[in-house]
C-alpha positions as CSV (number, residue, x, y, z in Angstrom):
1,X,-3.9,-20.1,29.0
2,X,-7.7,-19.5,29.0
3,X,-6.7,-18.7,33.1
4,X,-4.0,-16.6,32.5
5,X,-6.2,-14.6,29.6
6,X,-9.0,-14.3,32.5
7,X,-6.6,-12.7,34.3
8,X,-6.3,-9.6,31.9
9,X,-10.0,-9.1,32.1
10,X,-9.3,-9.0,35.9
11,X,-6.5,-7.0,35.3
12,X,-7.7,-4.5,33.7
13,X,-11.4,-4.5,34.7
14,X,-11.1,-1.5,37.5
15,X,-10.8,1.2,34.6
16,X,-13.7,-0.3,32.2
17,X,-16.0,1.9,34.3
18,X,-14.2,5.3,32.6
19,X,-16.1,4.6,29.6
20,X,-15.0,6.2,26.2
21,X,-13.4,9.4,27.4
22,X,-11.4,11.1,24.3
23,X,-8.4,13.2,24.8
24,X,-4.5,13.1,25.2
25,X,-3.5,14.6,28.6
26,X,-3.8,11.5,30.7
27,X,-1.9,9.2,28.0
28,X,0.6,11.6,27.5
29,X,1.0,11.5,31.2
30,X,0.8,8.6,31.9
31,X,3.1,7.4,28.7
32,X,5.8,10.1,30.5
33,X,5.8,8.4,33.7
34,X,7.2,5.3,32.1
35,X,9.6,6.9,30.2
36,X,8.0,8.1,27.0
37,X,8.7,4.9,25.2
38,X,6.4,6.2,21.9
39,X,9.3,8.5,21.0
40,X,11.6,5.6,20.4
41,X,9.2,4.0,18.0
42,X,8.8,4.6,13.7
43,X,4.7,4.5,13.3
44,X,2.5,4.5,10.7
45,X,-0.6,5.4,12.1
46,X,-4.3,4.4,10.0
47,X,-7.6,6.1,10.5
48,X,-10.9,5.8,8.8
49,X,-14.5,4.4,9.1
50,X,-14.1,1.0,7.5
51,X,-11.0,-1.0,6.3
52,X,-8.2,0.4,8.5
53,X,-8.0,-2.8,10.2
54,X,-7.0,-4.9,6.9
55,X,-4.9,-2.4,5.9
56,X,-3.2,-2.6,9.3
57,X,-3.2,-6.4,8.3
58,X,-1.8,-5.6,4.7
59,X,0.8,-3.8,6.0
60,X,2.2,-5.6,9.1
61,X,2.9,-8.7,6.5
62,X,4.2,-7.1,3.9
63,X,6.8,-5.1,6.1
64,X,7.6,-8.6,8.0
65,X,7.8,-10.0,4.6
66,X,10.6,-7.5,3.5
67,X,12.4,-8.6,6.9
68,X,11.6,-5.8,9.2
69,X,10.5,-6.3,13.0
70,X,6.8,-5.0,13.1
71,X,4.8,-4.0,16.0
72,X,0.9,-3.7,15.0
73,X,-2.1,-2.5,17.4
74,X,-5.5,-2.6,16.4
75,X,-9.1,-2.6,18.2
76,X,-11.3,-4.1,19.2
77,X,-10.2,-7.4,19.8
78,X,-12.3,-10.5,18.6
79,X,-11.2,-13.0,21.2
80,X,-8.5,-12.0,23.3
81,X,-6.9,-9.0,24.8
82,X,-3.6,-10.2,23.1
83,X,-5.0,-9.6,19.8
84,X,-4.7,-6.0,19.8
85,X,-0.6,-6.6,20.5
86,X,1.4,-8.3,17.6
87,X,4.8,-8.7,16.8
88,X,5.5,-10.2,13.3
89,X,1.5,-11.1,13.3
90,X,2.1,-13.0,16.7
91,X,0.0,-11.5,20.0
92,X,1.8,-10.6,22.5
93,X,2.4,-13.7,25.2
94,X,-0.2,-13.5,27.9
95,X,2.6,-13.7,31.0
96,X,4.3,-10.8,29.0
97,X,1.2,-8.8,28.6
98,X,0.3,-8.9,32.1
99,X,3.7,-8.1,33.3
100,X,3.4,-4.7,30.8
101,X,-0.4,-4.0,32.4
102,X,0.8,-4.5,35.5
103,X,4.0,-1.8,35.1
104,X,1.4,1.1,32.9
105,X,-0.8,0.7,35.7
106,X,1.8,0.9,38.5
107,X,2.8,4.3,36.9
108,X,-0.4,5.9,37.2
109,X,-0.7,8.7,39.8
110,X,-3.4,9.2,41.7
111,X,-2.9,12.4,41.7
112,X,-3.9,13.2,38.0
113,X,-7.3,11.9,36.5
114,X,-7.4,7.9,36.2
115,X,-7.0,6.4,32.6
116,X,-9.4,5.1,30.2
117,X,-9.3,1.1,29.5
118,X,-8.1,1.9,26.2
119,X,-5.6,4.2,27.9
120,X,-4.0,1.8,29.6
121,X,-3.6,-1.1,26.9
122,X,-2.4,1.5,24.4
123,X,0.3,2.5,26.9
124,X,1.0,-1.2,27.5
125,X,1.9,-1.1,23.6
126,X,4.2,0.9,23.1
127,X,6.0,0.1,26.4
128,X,6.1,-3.6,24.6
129,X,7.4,-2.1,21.1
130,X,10.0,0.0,23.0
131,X,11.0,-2.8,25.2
132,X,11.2,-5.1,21.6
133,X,12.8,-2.9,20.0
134,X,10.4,-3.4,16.4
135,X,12.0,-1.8,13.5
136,X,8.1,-0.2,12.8
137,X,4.8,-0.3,14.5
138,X,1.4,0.0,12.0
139,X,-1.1,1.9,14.6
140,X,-4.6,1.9,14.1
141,X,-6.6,4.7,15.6
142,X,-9.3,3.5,18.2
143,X,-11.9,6.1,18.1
144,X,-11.9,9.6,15.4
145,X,-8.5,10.4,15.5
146,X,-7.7,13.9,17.3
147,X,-8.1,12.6,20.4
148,X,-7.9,9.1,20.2
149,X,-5.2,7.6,22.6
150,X,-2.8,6.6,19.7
151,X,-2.1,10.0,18.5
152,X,0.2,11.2,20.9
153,X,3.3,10.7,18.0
154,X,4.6,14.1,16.3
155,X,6.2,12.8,13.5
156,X,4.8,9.5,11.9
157,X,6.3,8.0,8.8
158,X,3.2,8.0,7.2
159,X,-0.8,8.7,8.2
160,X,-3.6,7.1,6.1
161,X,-7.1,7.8,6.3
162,X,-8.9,4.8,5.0
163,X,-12.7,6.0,4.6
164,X,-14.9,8.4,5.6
165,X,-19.0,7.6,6.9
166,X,-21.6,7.8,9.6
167,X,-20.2,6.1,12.4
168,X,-19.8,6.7,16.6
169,X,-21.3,10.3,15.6
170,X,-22.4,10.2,19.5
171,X,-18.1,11.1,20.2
172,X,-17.1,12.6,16.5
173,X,-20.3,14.4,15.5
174,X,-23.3,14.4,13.3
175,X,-21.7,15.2,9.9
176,X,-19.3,13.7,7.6
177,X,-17.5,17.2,7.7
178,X,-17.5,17.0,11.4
179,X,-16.3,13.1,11.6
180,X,-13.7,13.8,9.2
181,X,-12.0,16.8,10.7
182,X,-12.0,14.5,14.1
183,X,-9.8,11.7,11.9
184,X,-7.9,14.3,10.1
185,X,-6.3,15.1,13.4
186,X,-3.8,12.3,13.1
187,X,-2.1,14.3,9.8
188,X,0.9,16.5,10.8
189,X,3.4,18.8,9.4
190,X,5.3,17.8,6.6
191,X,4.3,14.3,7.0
192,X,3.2,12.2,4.0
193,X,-0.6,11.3,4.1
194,X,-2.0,8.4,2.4
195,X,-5.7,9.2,1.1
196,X,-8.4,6.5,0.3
197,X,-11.3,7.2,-1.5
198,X,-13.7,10.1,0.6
199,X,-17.0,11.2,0.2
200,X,-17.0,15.2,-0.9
201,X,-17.6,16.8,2.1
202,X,-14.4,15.0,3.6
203,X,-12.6,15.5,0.7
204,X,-13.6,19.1,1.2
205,X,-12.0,19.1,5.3
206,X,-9.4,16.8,4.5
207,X,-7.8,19.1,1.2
208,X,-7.9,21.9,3.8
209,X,-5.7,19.9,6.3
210,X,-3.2,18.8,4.1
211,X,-2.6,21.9,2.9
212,X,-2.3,23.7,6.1
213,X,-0.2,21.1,7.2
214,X,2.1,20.8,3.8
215,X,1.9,16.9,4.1
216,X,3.0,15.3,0.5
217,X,-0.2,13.2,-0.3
218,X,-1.4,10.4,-1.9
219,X,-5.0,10.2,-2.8
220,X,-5.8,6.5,-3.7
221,X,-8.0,4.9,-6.4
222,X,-8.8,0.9,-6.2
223,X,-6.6,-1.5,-7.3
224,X,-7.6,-3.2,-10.8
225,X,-8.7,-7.2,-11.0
226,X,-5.6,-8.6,-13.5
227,X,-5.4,-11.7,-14.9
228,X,-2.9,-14.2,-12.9
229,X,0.6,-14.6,-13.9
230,X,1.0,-17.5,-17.1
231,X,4.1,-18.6,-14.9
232,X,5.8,-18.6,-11.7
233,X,8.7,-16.4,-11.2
234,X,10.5,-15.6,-8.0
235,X,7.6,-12.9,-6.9
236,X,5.0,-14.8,-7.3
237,X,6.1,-18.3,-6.3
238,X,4.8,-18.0,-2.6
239,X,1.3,-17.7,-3.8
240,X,-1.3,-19.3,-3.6
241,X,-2.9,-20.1,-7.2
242,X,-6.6,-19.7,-6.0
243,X,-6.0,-16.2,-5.0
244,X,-7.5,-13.7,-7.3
245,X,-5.2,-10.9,-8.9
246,X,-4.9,-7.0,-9.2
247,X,-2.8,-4.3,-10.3
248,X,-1.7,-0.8,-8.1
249,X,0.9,1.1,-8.7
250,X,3.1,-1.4,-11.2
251,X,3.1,-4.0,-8.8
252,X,0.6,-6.9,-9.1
253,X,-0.5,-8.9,-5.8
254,X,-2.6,-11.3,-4.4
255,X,-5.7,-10.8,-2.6
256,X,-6.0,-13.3,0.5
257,X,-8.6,-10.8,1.8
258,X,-12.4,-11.3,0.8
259,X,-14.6,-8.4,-0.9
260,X,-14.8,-5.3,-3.2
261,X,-13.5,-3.4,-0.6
262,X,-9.9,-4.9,-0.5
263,X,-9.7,-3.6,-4.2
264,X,-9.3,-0.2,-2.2
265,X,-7.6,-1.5,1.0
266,X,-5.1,-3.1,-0.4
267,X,-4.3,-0.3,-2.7
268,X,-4.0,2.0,0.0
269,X,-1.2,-0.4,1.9
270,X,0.6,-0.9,-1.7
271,X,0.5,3.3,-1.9
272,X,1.9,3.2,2.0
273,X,4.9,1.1,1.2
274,X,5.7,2.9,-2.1
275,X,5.8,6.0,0.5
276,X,8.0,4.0,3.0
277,X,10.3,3.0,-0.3
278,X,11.0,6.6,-1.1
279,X,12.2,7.2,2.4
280,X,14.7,4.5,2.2
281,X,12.8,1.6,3.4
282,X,13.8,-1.7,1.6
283,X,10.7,-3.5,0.5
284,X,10.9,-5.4,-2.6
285,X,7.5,-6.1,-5.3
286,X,8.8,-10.0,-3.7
287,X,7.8,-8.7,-0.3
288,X,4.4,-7.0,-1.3
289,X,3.4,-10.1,-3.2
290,X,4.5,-12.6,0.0
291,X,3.0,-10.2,2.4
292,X,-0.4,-9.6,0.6
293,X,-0.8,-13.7,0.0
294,X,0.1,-14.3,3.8
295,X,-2.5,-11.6,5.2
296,X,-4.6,-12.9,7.4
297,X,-7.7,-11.0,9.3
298,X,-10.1,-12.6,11.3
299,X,-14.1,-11.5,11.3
300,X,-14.1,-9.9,8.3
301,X,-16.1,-11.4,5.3
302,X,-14.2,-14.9,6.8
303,X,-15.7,-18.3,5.6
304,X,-16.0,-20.8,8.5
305,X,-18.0,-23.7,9.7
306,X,-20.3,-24.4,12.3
307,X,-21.9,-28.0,13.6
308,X,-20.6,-28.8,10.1
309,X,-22.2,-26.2,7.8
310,X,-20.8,-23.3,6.3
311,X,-20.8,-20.2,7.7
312,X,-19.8,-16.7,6.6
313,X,-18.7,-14.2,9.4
314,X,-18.5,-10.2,9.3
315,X,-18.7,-7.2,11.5
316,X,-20.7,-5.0,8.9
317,X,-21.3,-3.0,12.3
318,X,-22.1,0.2,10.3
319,X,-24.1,0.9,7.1
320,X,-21.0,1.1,4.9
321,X,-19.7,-1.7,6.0
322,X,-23.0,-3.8,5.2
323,X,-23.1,-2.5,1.9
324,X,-19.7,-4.1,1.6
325,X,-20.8,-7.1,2.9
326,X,-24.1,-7.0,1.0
327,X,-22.0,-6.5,-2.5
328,X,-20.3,-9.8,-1.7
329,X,-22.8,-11.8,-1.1
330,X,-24.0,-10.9,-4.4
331,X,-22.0,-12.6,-6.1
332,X,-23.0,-15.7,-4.3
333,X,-26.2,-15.8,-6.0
334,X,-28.4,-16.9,-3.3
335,X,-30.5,-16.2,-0.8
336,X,-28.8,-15.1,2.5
337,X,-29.7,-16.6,6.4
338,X,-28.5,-13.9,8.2
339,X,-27.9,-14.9,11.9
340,X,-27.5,-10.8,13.6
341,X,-27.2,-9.1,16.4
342,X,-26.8,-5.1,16.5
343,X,-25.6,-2.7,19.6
344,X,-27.9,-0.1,20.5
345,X,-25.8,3.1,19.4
346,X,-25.7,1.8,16.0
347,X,-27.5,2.7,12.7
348,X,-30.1,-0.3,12.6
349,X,-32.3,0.6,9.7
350,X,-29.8,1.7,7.4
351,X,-28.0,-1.5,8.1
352,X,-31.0,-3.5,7.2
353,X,-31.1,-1.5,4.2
354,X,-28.1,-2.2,3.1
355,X,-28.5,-6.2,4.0
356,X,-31.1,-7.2,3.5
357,X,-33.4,-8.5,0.1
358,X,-36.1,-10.2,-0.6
359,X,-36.4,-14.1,-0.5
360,X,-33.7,-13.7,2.7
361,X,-34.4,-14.9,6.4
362,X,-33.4,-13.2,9.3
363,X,-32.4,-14.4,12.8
364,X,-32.1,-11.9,15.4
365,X,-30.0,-12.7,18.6
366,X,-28.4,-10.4,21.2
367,X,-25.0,-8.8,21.4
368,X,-23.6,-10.9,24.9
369,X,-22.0,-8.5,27.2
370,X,-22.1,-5.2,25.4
371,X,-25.3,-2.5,25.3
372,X,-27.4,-4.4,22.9
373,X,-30.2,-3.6,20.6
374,X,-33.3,-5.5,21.3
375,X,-34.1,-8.5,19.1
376,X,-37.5,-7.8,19.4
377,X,-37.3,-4.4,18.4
378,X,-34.9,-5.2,15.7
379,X,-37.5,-7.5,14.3
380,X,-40.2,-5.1,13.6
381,X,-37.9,-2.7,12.1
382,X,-37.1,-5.5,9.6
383,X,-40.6,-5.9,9.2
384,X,-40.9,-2.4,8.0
385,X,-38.5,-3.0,5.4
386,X,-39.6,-6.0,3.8
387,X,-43.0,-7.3,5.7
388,X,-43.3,-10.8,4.4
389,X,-39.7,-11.5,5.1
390,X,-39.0,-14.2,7.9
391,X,-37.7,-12.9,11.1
392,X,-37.5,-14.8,14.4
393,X,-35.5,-13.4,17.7
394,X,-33.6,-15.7,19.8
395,X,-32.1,-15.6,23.5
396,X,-28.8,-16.2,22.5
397,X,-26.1,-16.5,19.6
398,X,-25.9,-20.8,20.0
399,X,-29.9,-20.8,19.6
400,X,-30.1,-18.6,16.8
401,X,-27.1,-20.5,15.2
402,X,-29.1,-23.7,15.9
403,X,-32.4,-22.2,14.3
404,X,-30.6,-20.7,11.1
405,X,-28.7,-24.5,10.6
406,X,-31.9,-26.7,11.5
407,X,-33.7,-24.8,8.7
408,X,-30.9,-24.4,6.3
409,X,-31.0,-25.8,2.7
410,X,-28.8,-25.2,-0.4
411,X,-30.7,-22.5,-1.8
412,X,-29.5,-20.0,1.6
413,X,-25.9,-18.8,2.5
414,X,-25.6,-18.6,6.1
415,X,-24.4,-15.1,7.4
416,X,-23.6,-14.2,10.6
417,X,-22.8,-10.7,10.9
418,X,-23.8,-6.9,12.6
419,X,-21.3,-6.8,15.6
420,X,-17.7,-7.4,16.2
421,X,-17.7,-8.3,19.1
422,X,-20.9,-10.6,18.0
423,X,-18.3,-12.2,15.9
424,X,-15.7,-12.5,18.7
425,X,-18.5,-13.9,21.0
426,X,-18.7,-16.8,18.2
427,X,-15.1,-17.1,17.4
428,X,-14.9,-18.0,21.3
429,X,-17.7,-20.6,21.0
430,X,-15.7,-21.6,18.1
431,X,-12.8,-22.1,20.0
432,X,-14.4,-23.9,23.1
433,X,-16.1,-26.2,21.2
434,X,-12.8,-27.2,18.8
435,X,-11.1,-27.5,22.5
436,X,-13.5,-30.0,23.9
437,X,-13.5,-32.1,21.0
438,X,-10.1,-32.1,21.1
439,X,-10.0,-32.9,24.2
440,X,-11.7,-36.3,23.9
């Protein structure tokens, strides 16, 4: 398998070097050479900052839950390529996957301008949904939304837009009003939108879309914490007892997902299949409650273990995202070991804002294989925050692990956090090392 995987990177390594290049021409080509297999699949299709990947997660169970075939893409991936491509919460098989490269790359003409990376595994998806004939696909949006690769469907079922904040402002611009109008391009005529909570100036942009664009909306306010049900009834049976309980919309759920946040995530996927349930689609409060108990997303706010300690993991890749992060590990009531690397386009001091406190210990490393901010330079700008906090820089993830463990006690949570693909970089150590003890 791990050869087989390699041979993806291989695969699809040739078009790495076209970068992040937004815009829909060369998908739309390219997607028409293979027979335009997009048109012959029912999306819902999720923007936003932060939390569109677990409501992609939400989503994708609950809809398998009510018995419906479900295609879901999402990026980046943590591990493996395969990630990105599920069926029913399953990747797509390797052999499969590079049989489906292998024809979206075949189709390309030399002709017209070569495809982006991203290009070409988002064709490979919906050649795969079309081929599989999935009943719906939940399609997150890679980059902004206008011109991201995904957004070459007319008519959606439904578009969400999860949150608005700072983020890849070098491709969507320097403003929230700017950043938003770039995500608000995946709303279209007459098509129901699904609204999470915005800051004012993308409330502001995204108002004026959906009225231009008469799309019914829902704008989305977080679920409510609710006691757990006395007893066990038919809805409720398939969940677990430790899960914690809210209310949205009537309907009250599980939460198998970590984090304030998920209050509004998951409120946002309850609002999305109340939308598909007035088109028609059969999805029962049984369903939701199965589906929101069964979610699984790896990498964010995900307790693990490593060399036998306890380990939380987390992207918090941008500063809304760390505030997230930060507000759960308040309730943890302890100091926080925070093992971090950052990449060089991101915001690192309002990250560290958000993150960090006093009494906490910080262990820089670099982000393997991606442009990565400087440990060093990481370190003093920690240093301005707080000056007497302690900060060390390591070579690597395994030697900052090591560090953070080796001077570990009770009193310190260990974090890991500031980069998915720092977190998909461990969840491969992970992996190896569970492998060669298994092996043994």
């Amino acid at each position: 398998m791990t050869d087989l995987t390699s041979a993806i990177d291989i695969l699809l390594a040739p078009f790495h070097q076209f970068g992040v290049n937004l815009g829909l021409e060369r998908i739309q080509t390219l997607l028409a050479a293979l027979g335009s297999p997009h048109q012959s699949v029912p999306i819902i299709h999720v923007a936003g900052t932060n939390g569109k990947g677990s409501v992609c997660a939400y989503l994708s169970s609950m809809l398998s839950a009510a018995g419906y075939k479900v295609g879901r893409y999402t990026s980046p991936h943590l591990v493996d390529w395969n990630e990105r491509i599920c069926i029913d919460n399953q990747p797509i098989p390797t052999e499969i996957a590079l049989e489906t490269i292998d024809r979206v790359i075949a189709a390309i003409d030399p002709n017209t301008p070569t495809p982006t990376q991203f290009e070409i595994v988002t064709a490979a998806m919906w050649l795969y949904f079309a081929q599989s004939q999935v009943d719906i696909a939940v399609i997150e949006v890679g980059l902004g939304g206008r011109l991201d690769a995904t957004n070459v469907c007319e008519s959606p079922i439904v578009t969400v837009i999860t949150s608005i904040s700072l983020d890849h402002w070098q491709q969507l611009g320097d403003t929230i009003a700017k950043i938003t109008w770039e995500k608000a391009g995946i709303l279209k005529p007459n098509c129901p939108a699904i609204i999470g909570t915005l800051p004012p100036d993308a409330v502001a942009v995204v108002t004026e879309r959906i009225a231009a664009l008469n799309c019914p909306t829902t704008w989305v306010k977080p679920a409510v914490i609710t006691p757990k049900p006395d007893s066990i009834s038919q809805e409720t049976s398939s969940a677990p007892s430790a899960l914690s309980w809210v209310e949205f919309g009537g309907i009250r759920y599980p939460l198998a997902l970590l984090g304030k946040m998920q209050l509004t995530n998951s409120a946002i996927a309850v609002a999305t299949i109340d939308r598909l349930r007035q088109a028609g689609w059969e999805i029962s409060n049984a369903a939701v409650v199965t589906g929101m108990a069964n979610t699984q997303w790896l990498g964010r706010i995900q307790s693990t273990t490593w060399a036998g300690h306890k380990l939380l993991i987390d992207g918090a890749h941008n500063a809304a995202a760390a505030i997230a992060l930060r507000q759960y590990v308040d309730t943890l009531h302890t100091p926080i070991s925070w093992v971090m690397g950052m990449l060089s386009t991101k915001a690192h001091l309002e990250i560290f804002r958000a993150l960090l406190r006093p009494g906490d210990r910080l262990y820089l490393v670099p982000v393997p294989g991606h442009s990565s901010a400087d440990p060093a330079t990481l370190a003093d700008l920690a240093r301005s925050i707080y000056a007497d906090l302690s900060i060390d820089t390591y070579p690597d993830l395994i030697t900052g692990l090591s560090a953070a463990i080796d001077t570990a006690t009770n009193t310190h949570q260990l974090v890991l956090c500031g980069s998915l693909y720092l977190v998909g970089n461990f969840l491969k150590l992970q992996r190896s090392s569970w492998l060669d003890t298994s092996s043994d």
